[in-house]
MITI-338381 format. One record per residue: x, y, z of N, C-alpha, C in turn; residue in one letter; residue number from 1. Coordinates in steps of 0.1 Angstrom, whole numbers. Atoms other than C-alpha are relative to their C-alpha. Layout:
N
- X/Y/Z/X/Y/Z/X/Y/Z/a/NUM
...
***
This chain:
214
- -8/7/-10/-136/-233/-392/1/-15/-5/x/1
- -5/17/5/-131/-266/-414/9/1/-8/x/2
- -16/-1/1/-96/-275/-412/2/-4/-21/x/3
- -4/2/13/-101/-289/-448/1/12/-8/x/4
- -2/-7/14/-112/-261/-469/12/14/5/x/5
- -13/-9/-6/-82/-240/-446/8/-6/-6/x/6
- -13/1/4/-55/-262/-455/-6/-2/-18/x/7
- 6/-2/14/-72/-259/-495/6/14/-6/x/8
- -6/-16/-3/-64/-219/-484/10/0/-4/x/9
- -15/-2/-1/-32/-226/-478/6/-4/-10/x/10
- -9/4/18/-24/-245/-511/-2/10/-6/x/11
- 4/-15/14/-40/-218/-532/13/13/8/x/12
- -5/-11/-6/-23/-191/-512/17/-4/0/x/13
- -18/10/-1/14/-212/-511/2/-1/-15/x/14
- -1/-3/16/10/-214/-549/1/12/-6/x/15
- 5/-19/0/-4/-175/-553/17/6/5/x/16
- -14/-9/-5/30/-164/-536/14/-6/-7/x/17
- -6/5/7/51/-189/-551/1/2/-12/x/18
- 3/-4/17/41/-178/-589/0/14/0/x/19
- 0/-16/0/37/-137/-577/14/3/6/x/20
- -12/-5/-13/62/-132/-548/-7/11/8/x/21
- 11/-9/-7/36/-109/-532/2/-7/15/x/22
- -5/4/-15/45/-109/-493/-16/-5/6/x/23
- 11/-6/-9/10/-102/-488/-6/-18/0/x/24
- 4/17/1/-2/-145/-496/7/-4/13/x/25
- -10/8/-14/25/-156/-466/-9/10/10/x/26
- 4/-10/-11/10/-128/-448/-16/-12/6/x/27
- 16/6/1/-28/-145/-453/6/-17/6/x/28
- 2/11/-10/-16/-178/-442/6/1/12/x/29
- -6/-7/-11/-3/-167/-412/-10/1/7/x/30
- 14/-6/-3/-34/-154/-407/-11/-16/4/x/31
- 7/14/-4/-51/-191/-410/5/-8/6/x/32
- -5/9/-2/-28/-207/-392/0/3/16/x/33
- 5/-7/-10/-35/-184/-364/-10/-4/9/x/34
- 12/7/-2/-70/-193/-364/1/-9/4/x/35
- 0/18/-1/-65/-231/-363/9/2/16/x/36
- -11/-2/-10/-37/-224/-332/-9/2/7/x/37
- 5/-2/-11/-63/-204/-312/-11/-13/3/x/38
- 13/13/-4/-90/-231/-319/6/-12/9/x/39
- -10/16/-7/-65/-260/-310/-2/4/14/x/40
- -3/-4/-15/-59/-236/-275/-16/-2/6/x/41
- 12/1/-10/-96/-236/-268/-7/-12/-1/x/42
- 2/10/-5/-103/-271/-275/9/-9/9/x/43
- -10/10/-13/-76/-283/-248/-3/6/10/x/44
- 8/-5/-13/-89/-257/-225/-16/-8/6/x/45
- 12/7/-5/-124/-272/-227/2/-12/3/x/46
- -3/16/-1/-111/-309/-227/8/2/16/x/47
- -5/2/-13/-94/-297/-193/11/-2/0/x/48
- -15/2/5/-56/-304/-207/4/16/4/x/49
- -8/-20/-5/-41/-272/-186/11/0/-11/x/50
- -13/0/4/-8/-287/-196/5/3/-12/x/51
- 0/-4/17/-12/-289/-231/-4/5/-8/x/52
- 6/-13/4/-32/-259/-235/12/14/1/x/53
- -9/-8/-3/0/-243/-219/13/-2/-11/x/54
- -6/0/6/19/-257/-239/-1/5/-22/x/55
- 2/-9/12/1/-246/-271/2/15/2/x/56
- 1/-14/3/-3/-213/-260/17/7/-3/x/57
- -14/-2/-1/42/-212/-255/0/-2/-15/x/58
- -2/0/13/41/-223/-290/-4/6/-13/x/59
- 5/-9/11/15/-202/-306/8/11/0/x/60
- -1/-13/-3/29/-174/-290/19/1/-7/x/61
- -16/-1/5/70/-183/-304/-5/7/-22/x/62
- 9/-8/14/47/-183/-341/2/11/0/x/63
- 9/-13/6/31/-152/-342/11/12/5/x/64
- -13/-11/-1/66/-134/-327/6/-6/-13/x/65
- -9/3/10/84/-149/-355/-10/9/-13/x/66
- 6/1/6/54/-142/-376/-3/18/-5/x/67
- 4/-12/2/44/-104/-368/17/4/-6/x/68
- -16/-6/4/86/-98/-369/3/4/-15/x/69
- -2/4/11/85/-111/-405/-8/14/-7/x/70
- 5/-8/3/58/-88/-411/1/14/3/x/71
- -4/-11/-1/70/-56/-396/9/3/-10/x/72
- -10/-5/7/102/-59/-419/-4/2/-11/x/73
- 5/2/16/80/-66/-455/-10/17/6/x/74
- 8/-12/3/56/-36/-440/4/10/12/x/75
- -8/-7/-13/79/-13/-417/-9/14/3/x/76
- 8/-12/-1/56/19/-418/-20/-4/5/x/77
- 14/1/-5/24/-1/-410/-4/0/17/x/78
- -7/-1/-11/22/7/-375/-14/-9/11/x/79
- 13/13/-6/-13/-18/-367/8/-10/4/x/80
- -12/12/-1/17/-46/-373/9/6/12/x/81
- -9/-3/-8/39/-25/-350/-3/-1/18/x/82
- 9/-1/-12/10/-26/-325/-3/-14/5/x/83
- -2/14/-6/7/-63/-325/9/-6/1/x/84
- -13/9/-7/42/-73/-327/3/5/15/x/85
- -6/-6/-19/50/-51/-292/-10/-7/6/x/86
- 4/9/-15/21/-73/-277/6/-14/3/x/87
- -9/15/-5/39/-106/-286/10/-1/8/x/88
- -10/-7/-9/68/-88/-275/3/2/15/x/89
- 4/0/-14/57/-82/-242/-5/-11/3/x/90
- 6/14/-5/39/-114/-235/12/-3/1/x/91
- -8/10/4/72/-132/-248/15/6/10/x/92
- -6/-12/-7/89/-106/-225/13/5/-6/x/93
- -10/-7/6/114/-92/-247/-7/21/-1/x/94
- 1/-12/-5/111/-57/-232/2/11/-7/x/95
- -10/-12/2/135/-32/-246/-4/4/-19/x/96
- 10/1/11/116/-46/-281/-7/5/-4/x/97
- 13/-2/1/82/-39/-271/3/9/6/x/98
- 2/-10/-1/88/-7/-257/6/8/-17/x/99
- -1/-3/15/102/4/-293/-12/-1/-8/x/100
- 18/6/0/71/-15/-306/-11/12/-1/x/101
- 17/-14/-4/44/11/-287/6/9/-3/x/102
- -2/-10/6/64/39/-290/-2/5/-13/x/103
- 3/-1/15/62/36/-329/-16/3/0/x/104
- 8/0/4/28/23/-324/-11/12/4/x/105
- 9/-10/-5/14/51/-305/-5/11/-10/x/106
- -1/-14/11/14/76/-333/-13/-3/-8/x/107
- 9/5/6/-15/54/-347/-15/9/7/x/108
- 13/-4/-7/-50/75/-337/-6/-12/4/x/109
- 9/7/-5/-68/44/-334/3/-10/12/x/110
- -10/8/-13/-42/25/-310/7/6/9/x/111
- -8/-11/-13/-26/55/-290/-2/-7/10/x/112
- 2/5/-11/-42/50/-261/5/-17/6/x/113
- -8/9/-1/-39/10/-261/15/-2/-1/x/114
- -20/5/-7/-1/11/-267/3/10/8/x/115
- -8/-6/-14/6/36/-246/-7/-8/19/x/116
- 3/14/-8/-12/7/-217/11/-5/-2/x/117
- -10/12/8/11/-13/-233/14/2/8/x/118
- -11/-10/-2/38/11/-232/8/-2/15/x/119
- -2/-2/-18/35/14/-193/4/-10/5/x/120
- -3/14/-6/34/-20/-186/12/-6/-5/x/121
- -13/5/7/65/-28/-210/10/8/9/x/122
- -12/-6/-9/84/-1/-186/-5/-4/17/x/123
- 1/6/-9/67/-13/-156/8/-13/3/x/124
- -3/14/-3/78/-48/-160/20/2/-1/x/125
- -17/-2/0/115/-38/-168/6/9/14/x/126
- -1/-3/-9/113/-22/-135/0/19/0/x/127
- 3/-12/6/110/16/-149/-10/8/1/x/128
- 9/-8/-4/86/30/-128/-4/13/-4/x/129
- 5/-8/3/90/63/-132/-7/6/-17/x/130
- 9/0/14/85/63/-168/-15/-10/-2/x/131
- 13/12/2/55/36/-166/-11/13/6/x/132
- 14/-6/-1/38/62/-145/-1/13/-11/x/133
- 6/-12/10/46/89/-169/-7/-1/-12/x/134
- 5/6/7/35/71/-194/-14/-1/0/x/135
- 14/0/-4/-3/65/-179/-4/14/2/x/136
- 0/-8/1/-1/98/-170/-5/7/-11/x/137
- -2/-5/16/2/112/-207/-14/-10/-5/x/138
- 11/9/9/-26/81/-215/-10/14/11/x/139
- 6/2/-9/-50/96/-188/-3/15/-5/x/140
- 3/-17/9/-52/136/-205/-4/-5/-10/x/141
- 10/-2/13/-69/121/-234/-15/-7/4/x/142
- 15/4/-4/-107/115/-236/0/-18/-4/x/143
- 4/13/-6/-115/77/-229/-13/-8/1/x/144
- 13/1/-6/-145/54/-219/4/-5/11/x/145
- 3/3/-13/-150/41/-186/9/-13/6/x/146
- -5/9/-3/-137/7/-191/19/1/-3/x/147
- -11/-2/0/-104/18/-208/9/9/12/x/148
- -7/-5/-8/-98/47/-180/2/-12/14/x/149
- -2/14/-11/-101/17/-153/9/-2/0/x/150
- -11/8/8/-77/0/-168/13/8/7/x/151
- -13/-10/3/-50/30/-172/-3/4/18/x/152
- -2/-5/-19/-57/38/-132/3/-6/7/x/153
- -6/10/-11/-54/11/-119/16/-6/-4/x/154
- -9/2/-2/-24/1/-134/14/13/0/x/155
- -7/-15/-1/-10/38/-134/-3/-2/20/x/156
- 2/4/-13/-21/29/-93/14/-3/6/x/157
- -12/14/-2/3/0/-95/15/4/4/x/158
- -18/-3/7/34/17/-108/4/11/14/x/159
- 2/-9/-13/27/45/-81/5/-8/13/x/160
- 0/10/-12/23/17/-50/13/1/-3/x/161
- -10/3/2/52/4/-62/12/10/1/x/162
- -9/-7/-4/74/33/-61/2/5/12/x/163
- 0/-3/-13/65/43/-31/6/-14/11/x/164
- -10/11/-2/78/8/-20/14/1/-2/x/165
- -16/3/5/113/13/-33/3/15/10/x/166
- -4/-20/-6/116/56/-11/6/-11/10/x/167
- -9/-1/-10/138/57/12/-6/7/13/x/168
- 7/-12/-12/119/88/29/-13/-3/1/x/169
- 12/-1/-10/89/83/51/-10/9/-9/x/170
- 9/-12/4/75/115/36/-4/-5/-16/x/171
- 0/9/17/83/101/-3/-14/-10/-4/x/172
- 7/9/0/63/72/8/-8/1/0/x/173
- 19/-1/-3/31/84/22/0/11/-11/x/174
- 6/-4/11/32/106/-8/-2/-5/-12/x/175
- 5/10/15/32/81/-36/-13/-6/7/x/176
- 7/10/-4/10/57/-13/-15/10/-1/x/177
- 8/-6/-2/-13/85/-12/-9/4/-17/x/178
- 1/-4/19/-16/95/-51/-7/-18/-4/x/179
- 0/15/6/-17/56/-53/-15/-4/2/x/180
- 13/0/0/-49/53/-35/-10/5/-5/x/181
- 13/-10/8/-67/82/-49/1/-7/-18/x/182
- 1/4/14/-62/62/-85/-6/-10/2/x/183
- 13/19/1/-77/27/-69/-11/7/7/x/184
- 13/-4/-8/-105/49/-52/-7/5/-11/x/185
- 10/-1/10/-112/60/-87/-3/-8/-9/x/186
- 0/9/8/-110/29/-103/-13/-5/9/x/187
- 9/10/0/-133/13/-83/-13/7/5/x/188
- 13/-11/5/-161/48/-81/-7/-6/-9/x/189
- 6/5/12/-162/32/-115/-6/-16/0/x/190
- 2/10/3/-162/-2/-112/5/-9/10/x/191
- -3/8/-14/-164/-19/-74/9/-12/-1/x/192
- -8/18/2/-153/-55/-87/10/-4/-9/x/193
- -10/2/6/-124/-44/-108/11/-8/4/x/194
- -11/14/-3/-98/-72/-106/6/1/13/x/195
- 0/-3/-15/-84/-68/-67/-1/16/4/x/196
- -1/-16/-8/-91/-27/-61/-2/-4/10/x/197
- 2/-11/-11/-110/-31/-31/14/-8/10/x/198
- -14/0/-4/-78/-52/-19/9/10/0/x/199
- -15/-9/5/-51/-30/-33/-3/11/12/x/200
- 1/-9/-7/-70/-3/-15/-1/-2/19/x/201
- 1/1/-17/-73/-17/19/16/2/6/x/202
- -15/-1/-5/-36/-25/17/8/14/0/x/203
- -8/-10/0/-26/7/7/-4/12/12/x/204
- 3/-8/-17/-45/24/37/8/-5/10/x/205
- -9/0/-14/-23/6/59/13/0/-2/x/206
- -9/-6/6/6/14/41/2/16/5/x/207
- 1/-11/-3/-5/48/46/4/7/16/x/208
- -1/-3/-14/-7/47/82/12/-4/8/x/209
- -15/6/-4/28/25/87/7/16/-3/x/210
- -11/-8/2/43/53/68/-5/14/13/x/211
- 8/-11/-3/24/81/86/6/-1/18/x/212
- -7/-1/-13/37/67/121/12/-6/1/x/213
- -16/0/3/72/57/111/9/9/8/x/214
***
């Protein structure tokens, strides 16, 4: 982490690609320029600079879309790259992208599960409920640990609540609301002080009971 013998990197590496043509040199500083970005983010976070920590983070994050993009096209079959462009993707909220993105990257054994998370949340946020929960769904039949199934329930939960918000029918409703709870009642079996369950869950008990005497 000293910026000198980095930008040193970066000459040797800016020379190395300029005399080969080898993608893989641009690739590598990319890679250090990364590094130096997150560090900058976490020295403005500790100096207490929200604003200008917000605004690094808007600018790292324009980088590393431009960055992974570049690298998907030079390495189209490597589907790790396909796995981290659909998360800039999504952060950067280009949707319809990052669901392409996971889909590709799911095919990867070691990232399935993560992009298909991903996945869910890329059709959640586009408003695509019912694929978001089918999506969790399909994550949630494979073997897991404790902290990833959390994860996948509770926002496989979400997508659920939420549709049951959009029914029309009374009946509709207290049947999603009801599926909805039994996913935050097992999120938080696991893990009581997962990010708002025991909220989610109180609310959706009286959800339950609005719909129930409707």
């Amino acid at each position: 982490e000293d910026e000198s013998y980095e930008h040193e990197a970066i000459d040797v590496l800016t020379k190395a690609q300029k005399d080969l043509g080898a993608y893989r040199f641009k690739s590598r500083i990319g890679d250090i320029r990364i590094r130096q970005m997150n560090r900058r983010y976490r020295q403005l976070l500790e100096s207490g600079d929200k604003a200008a920590a917000a605004e690094q983070a808007r600018n790292q994050l324009a980088f590393e879309l431009e960055e992974f993009t570049e690298r998907s096209v030079n390495y189209p079959t490597d589907l790790g790259i396909k796995f981290e462009l659909g998360r800039r993707q999504l952060l950067a909220g280009k949707l319809d992208d990052a669901i392409s993105s996971f889909q590709q990257a799911q095919r990867d054994p070691r990232r399935h599960l993560r992009a298909l998370n991903y996945l869910g949340q890329a059709f959640a946020s586009k408003g695509w409920f019912t694929e978001a929960a089918d999506t969790y769904q399909k994550a949630l039949q494979s073997e897991m640990s404790e902290d990833r199934a959390k994860e996948i329930r509770y926002n496989y939960g979400d997508v659920i609540d939420k549709m049951g918000d959009g029914r029309s029918s009374q009946a509709d409703k207290l049947a999603d609301y009801e599926r909805a709870r039994e996913e935050f009642s097992r999120v938080a079996q696991i893990d009581y002080s997962f990010k708002d369950v025991r909220d989610r869950i109180e609310k959706i008990r009286t959800k339950i009971e609005q719909a129930r005497t409707s």
